[in-house]
C-alpha positions in Angstrom: -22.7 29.9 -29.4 -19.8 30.0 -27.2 -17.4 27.9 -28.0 -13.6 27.0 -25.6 -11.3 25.4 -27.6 -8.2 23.4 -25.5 -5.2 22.4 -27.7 -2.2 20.8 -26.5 1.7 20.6 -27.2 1.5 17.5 -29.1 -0.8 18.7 -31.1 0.8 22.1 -32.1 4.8 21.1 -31.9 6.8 18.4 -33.3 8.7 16.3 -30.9 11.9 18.5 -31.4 9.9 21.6 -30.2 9.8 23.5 -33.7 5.9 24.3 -35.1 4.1 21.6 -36.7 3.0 24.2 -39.7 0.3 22.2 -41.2 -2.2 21.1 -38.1 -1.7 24.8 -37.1 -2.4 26.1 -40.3 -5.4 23.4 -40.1 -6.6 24.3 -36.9 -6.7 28.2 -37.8 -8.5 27.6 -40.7 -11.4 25.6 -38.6 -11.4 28.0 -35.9 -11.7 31.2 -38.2 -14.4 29.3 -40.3 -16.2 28.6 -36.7 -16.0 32.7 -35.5 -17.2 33.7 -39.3 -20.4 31.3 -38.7 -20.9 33.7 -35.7 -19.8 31.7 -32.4 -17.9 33.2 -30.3 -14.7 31.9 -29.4 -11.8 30.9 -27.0 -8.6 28.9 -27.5 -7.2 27.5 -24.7 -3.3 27.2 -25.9 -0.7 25.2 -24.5 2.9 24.5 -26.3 5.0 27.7 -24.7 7.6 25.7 -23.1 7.6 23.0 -26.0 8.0 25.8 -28.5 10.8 27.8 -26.1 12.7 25.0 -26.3 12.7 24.4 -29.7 13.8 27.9 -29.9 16.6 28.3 -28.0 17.9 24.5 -29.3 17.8 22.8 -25.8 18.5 19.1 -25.7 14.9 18.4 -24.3 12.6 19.4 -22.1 14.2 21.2 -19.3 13.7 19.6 -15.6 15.2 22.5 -13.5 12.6 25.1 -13.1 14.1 28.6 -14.2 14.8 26.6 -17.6 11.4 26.1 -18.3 10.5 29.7 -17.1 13.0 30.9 -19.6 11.6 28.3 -22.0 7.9 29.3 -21.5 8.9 33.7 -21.8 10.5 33.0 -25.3 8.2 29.8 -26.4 5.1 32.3 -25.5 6.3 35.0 -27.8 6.6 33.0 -30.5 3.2 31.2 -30.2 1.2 34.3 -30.0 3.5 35.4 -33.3 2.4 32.3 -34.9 -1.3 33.1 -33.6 -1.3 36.4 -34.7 0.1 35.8 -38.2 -2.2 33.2 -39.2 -5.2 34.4 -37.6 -4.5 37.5 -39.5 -4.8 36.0 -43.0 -8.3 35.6 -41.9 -9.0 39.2 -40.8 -8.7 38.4 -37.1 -7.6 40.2 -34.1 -5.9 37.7 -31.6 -5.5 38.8 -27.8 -3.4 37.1 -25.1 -4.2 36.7 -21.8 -1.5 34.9 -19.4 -3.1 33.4 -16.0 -2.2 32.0 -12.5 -4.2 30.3 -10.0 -4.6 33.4 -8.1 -6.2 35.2 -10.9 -9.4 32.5 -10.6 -9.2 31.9 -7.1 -10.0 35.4 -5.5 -13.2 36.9 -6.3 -12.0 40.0 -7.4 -9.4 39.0 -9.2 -11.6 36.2 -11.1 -14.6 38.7 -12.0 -11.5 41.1 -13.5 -10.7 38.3 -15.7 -14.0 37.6 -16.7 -14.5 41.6 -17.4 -11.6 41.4 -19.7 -13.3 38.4 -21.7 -16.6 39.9 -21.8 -14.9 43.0 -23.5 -12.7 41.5 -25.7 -15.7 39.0 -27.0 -17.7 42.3 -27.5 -15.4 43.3 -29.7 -14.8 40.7 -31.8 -11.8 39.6 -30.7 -10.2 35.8 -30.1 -9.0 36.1 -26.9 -6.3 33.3 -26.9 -5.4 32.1 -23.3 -2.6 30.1 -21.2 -0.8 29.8 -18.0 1.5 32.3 -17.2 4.2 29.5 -16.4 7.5 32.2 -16.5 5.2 33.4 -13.3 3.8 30.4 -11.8 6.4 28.0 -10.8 5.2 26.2 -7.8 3.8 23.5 -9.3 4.3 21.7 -5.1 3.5 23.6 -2.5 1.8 26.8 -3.0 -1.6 28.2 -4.2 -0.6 30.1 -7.5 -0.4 27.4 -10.2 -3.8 25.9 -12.0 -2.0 22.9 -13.5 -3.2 21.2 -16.5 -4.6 23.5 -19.4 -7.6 20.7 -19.4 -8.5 22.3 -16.2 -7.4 26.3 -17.2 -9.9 25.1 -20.0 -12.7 23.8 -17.8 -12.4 27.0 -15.1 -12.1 29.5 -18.5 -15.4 28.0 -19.7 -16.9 28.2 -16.4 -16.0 31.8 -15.9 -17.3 32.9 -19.4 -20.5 31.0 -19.3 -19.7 28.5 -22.7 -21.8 26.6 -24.5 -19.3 23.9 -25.4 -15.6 23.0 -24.3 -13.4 21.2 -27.0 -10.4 19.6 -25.5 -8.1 18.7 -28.8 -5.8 15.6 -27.6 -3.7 13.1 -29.2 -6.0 9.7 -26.8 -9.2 8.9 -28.0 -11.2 10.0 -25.1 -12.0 9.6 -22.0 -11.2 5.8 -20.2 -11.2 4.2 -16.8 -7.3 3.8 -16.8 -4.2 5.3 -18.9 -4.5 3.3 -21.9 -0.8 3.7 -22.6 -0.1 1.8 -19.2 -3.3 -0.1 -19.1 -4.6 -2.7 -21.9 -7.7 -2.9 -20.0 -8.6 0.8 -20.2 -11.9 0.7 -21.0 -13.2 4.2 -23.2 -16.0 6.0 -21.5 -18.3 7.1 -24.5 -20.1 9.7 -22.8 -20.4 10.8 -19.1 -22.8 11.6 -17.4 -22.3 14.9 -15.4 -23.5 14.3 -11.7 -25.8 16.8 -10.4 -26.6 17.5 -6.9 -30.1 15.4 -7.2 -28.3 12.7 -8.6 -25.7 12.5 -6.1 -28.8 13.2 -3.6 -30.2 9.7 -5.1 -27.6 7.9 -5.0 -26.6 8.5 -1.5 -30.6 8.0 -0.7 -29.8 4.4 -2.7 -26.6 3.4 -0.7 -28.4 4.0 2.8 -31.5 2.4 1.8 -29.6 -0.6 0.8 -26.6 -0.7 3.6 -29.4 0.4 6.5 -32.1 -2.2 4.7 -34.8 0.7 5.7 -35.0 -0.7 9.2 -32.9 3.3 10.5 -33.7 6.4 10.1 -31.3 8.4 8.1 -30.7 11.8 6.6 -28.4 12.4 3.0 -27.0 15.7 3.0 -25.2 16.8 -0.5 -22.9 19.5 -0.7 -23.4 22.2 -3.3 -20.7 24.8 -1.8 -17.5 22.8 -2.7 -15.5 22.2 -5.5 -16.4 19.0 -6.2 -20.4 17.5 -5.3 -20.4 15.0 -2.7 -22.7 13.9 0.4 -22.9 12.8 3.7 -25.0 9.9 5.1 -26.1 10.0 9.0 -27.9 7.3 10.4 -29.4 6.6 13.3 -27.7 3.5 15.4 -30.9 2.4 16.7 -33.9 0.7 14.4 -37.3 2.5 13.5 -39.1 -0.1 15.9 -36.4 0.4 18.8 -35.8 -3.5 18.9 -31.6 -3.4 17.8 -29.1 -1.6 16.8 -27.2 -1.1 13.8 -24.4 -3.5 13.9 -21.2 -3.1 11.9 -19.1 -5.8 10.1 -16.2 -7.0 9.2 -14.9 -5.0 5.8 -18.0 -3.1 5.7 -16.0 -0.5 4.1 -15.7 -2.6 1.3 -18.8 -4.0 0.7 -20.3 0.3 0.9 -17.5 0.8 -1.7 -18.9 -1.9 -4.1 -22.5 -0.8 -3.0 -21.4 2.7 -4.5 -19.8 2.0 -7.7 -22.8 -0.3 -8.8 -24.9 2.1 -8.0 -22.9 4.6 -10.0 -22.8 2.3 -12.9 -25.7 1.7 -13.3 -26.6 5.7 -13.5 -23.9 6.5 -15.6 -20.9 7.7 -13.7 -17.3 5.9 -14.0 -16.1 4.6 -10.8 -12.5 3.7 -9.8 -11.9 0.1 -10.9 -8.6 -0.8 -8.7 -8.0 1.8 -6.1 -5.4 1.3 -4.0 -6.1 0.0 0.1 -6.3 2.2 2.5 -5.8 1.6 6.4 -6.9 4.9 7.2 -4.3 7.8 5.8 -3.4 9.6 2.9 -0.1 8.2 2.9 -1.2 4.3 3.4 -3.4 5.0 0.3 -0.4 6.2 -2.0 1.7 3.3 -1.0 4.8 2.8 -3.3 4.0 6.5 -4.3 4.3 8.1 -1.1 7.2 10.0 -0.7 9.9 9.2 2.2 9.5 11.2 5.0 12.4 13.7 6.2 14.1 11.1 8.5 13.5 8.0 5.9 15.3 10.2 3.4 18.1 11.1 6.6 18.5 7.0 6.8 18.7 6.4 2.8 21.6 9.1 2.7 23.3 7.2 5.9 23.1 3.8 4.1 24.0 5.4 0.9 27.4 7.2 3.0 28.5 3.8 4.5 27.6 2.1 1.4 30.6 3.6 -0.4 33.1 1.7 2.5 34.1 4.7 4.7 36.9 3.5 7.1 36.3 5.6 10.2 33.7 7.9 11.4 35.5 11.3 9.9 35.0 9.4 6.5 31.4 9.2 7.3 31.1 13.1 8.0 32.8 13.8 4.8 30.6 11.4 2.6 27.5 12.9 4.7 28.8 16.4 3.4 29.2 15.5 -0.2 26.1 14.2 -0.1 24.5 18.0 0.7 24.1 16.9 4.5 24.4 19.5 7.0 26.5 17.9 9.9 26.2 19.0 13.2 28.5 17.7 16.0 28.3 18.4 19.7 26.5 16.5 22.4 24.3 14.7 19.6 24.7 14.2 16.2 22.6 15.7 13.8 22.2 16.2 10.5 20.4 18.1 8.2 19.3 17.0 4.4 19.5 18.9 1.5 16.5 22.0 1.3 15.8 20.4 4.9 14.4 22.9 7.5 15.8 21.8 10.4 18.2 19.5 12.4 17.1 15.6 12.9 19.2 14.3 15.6 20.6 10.5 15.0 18.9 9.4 18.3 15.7 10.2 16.9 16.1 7.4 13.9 15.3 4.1 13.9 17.9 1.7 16.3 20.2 1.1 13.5 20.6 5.2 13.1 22.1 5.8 16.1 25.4 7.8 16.6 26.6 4.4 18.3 25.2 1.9 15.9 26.5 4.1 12.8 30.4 3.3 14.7 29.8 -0.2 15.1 28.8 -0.1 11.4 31.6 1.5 10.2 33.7 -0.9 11.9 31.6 -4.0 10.8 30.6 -5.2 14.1 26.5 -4.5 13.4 25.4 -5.8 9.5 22.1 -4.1 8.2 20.5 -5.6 5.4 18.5 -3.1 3.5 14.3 -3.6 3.9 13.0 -4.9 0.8 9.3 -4.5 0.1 6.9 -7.7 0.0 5.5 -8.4 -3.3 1.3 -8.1 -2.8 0.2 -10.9 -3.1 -2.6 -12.0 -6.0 -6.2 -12.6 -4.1 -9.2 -12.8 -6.3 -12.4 -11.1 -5.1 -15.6 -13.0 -6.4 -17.2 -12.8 -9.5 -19.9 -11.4 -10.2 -22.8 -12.1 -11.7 -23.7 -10.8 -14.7 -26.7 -11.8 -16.1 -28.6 -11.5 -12.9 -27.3 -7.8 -12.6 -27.9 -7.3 -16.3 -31.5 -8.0 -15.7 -31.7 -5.3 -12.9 -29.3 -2.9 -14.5 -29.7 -3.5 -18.6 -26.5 -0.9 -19.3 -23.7 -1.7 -21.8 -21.1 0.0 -19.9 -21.4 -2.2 -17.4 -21.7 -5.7 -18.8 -18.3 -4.4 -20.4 -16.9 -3.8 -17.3 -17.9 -6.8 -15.3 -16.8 -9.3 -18.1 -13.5 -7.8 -17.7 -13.3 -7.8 -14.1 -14.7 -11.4 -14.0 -11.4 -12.2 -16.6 -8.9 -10.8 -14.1 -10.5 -12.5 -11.4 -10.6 -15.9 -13.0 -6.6 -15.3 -14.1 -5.9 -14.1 -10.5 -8.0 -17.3 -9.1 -5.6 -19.3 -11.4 -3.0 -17.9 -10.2 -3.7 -18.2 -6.2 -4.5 -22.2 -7.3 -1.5 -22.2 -9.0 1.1 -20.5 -6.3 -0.8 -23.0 -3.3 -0.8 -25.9 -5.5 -4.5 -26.7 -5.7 -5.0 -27.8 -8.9 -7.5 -30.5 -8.5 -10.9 -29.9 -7.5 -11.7 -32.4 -4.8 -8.2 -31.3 -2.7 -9.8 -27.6 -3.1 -12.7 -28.6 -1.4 -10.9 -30.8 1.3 -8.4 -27.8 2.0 -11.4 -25.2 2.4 -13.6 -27.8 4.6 -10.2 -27.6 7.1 -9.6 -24.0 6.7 -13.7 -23.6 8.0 -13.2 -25.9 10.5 -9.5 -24.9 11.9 -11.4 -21.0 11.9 -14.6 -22.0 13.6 -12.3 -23.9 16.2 -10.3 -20.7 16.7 -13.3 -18.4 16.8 -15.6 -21.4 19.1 -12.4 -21.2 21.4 -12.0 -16.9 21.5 -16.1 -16.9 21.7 -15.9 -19.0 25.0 -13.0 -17.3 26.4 -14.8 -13.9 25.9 -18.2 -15.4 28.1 -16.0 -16.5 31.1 -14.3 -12.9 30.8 -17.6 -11.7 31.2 -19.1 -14.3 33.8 -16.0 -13.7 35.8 -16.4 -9.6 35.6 -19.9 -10.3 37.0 -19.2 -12.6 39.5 -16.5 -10.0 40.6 -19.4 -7.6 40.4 -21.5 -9.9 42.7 -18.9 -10.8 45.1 -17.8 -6.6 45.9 -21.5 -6.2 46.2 -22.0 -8.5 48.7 -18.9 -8.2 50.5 -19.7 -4.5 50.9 -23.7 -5.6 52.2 -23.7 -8.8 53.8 -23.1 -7.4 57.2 -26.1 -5.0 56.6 -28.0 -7.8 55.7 -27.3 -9.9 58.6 -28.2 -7.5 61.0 -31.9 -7.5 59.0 -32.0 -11.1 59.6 -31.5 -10.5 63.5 -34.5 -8.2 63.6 -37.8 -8.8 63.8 -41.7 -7.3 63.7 -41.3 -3.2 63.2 -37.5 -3.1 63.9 -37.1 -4.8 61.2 -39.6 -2.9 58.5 -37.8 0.5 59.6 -34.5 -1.2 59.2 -35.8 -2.1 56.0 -36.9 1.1 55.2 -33.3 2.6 56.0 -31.7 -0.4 54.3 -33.3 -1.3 51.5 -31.2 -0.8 48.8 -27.9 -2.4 50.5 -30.5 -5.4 51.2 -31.8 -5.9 47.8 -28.0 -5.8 46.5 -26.9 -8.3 49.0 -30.1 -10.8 48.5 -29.6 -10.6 44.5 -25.8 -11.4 44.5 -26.8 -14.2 46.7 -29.0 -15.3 44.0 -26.8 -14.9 41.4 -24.7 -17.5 43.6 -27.4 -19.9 43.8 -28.0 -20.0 40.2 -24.4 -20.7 39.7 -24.1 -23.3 43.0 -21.3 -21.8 44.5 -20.7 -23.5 48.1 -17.5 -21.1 48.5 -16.7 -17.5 46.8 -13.4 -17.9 45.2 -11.6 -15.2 46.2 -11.0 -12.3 43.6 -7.2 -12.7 43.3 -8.1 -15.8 41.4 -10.8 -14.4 39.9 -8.7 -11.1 38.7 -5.5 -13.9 37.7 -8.0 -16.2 35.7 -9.4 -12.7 34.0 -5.7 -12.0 32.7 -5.1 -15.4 31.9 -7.8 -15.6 29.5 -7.5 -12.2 28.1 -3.5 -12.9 27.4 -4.8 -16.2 25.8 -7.2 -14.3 23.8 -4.2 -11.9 22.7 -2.3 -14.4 21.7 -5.0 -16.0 19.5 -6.0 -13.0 17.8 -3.1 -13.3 15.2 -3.5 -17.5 14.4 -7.5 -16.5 14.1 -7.2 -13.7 12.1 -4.6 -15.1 9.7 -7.0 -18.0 9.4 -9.9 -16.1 8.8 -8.1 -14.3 5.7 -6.8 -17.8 4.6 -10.5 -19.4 4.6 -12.3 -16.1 2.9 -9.9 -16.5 0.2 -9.7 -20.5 -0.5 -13.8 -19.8 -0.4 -13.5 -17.5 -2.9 -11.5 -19.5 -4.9 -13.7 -22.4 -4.6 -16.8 -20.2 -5.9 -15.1 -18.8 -8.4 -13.8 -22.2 -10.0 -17.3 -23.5 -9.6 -18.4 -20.5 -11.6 -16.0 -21.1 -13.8 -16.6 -24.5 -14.3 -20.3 -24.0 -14.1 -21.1 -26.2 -11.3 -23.7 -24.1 -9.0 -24.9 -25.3 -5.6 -28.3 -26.8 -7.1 -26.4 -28.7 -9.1 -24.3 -30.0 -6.5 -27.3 -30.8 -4.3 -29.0 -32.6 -7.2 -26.1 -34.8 -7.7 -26.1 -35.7 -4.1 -30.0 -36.6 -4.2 -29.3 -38.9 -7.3 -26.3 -40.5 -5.9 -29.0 -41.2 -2.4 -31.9 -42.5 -4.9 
């Protein structure tokens, strides 16, 4: 058998950096006992730059960079003279083998390395490996870094076709969450490896159930990629060519819970709380992302006046100390430290400006700094688990929802709490106005949007016949075969004219108003619309979550709707 073994710097080095002798020792002794039973194998090592520093008695950890590449050239010599010695009292021969990114990401270069492995395994030796970090030191940015030595050990067992990877850590496993920063981490016992027939299935699963097997649709999964994923296409338009497929509010949402049930309940983890998204990579980091060029110009500025500069060459000479490249000439500019270029002040938000920095400085213009908006706490409905455990019958998963459904009952709590709806009948009273103030809002955008549109074809009418009706009165005129080869000419401009003067019937229009109006009234109603759109959608958010509430408490409480509607029939009878 062929075995990878990953181990990492807690495991091999005390805290101070120095060897930790007896797990070592202990580890050596397994590992030889393993290669005498006749498996082949690998040791994935980390613990260079722990061990470098321990060497050459730094404080810590270094954080500069050409510190830890000093750190990892010393540490690595004396790992592989630990290696050696110790492998040695066991009759083994121990080879190193130091890697970058490049060296598994071009072909060549990747089927060199696996040459080398082959060989050395041929002769019997225990090819020891790790990252060559005195080498590969852009851990942001470039291409030649491979990061964690859990995934040099996944891409080293790839390359060398092994039977079994070991990753030796100091956590328990693998969990949904970093247990040191999460209570609720949950510990995934075993996963289950996706394949490209699974991930076939279970896109199959999520069109069948979004579509409802009224649209066609094809699943494409990708095989070529690093990681295996598909596509979904669907046709807009039904099998039976009656509707079309029409999306909804949150849809993304409710495919996003569509797709981690369904990976539940074959097996796969799914991200419990990922973070919203409007879109962009950058949305999705949120506090994370880091500030762009000119948002770090704009700290640095607010920083430099922060410290009470007196005039504006004060100001240039904070900018300065600050590492700011200043730039003075027709516009001001600066440039930040390891910046690339200039960003000129006129480019910056309104309180940036060359101008507004003077009237700063001189206290006639006070900027408070922006302070971010707490999230607010809005429970999501629970769910039910009995009725799914009767569908899905997995472990994993009742685990999982019980603990969702207990932060969702403490974040319901909470909501109640912070909007001071602690009794159940004002609950009830409050969501019966929130309904009705949103189906007022929504009756009174509804009807604004059908006289936009009545108007628009009334407009459409009233050009028509404006453009015809002198066509059509000369038809009228005529008579006998004048007229059936004025017809003939005429026909479509008649036909036009005739139906918008139906259309006026049908609406019993003695006068056409006049499309001024008509155009005024359209802009009237679609500013009014405008202006709406904020008070409707604020109240649509406001009753989704005070329902959502008010299921969740009856939940809670265990009062279901039959219930409800059986005390009403008793209270009739």
């Amino acid at each position: 058998m062929r075995i990878v073994v990953k181990i990492g710097t807690s495991t091999l080095a005390h805290a101070a950096g120095r060897l930790n002798i007896r797990r070592t020792e202990e580890l050596v002794k397994v590992l030889s006992d393993l290669k005498n039973a006749g498996n082949q194998l690998i040791l994935v090592s980390s613990g260079a730059i722990g061990m470098g520093v321990g060497r050459l008695n730094l404080p810590g950890r270094p954080a500069d960079m050409p510190t830890k590449q000093a750190a990892a050239a010393v540490g690595q010599c004396e790992l592989m003279y630990a290696y050696d010695r110790l492998f040695a009292q066991y009759n083994h021969t121990v080879a190193q083998l130091l890697l970058t990114g490049e060296d598994v990401r071009f072909p060549h270069r990747r089927q060199n390395f696996v040459n080398a492995m082959e060989r050395l395994l041929e002769l019997n030796a225990l090819p020891i490996v790790n990252e060559n970090d005195a080498v590969a030191t852009d851990e942001v940015g470039e291409s030649t870094t491979i990061g964690e030595n859990d995934t040099l050990a996944a891409i080293v067992a790839e390359c060398v076709g092994a039977d079994l990877l070991i990753l030796l850590s100091d956590i328990d496993g693998l969990y949904t969450a970093d247990p040191r920063k999460d209570e609720h981490a949950a510990l995934i016992p075993e996963v289950g490896e996706i394949t490209p027939e699974l991930a076939n299935k279970i896109g199959y699963d999520l069109a069948m159930s979004l579509t409802k097997g009224k649209h066609a649709f094809i699943v494409c999964t990708h095989v070529d990629k690093h990681h295996i994923h598909s596509h979904i296409v669907f046709n807009s338009t039904a099998l039976d060519c009656t509707r079309k497929f029409r999306n909804f509010w949150r849809s993304s949402f409710a495919i996003r819970k569509i797709s981690d049930m369904l990976c539940l309940e074959n097996g796969l983890s799914v991200i419990t709380e990922p973070k919203p998204s409007r879109g962009s990579y950058g949305t999705w980091l949120g506090g994370d992302k880091p500030p762009t060029v000119r948002g770090q110009l704009e700290q640095i500025i607010d920083t430099a006046l922060g410290h009470g500069c007196k005039d504006f060459d004060s100001f240039i000479a904070a900018m300065k100390t600050a590492g700011v490249e200043v730039k003075q000439g027709k516009h001001l500019a600066f440039k930040i430290p390891n910046g690339r270029r200039f960003v000129r002040c006129d480019s910056l938000r309104a309180d940036y400006s060359e101008a507004a920095i003077m009237e700063r400085i001189s206290g006639k213009r006070i900027v408070t700094p922006r302070v971010k908006a707490a999230a607010r706490s809005k429970p999501n409905l629970l769910i039910d688990i009995q009725a799914r455990m009767q569908k899905i019958n997995s472990p994993e998963f009742e685990r999982w929802a019980k603990i969702f459904n207990l932060k969702e009952m403490a974040k319901t709590v909470m909501y109640l709490q912070e909007n001071g709806l602690t009794d159940l009948g004002e609950l009830e009273k409050v969501c019966d106005a929130a309904v009705q103030k949103f189906n007022d809002l929504a009756d009174q955008s509804k009807a604004a949007r059908a006289r936009m549109k009545d108007i628009s074809e009334l407009q459409k009418h009233i050009g028509a016949y404006g453009k015809t009706r002198e066509i059509f009165a000369q038809y009228r005129k005529l008579t006998g075969r004048k007229r059936e080869k004025f017809y003939e000419q005429h026909s479509s401009e008649i036909t036009t004219c005739q139906a918008a003067k139906r259309y006026f019937d049908s609406l019993g229009l003695k006068k056409l108003p006049s499309m001024q109006s008509l155009k005024q009234e359209y802009a009237m109603l679609k500013a009014e619309n405008k202006k709406r759109y904020p008070e409707y959608k604020q109240a649509r958010e406001k009753m989704v979550e005070l329902l959502t509430a008010k299921n969740n408490v009856g939940r809670i409480l265990g009062v279901t709707e039959k219930e409800k509607n059986r005390d009403r029939q008793q209270g009739v009878r």
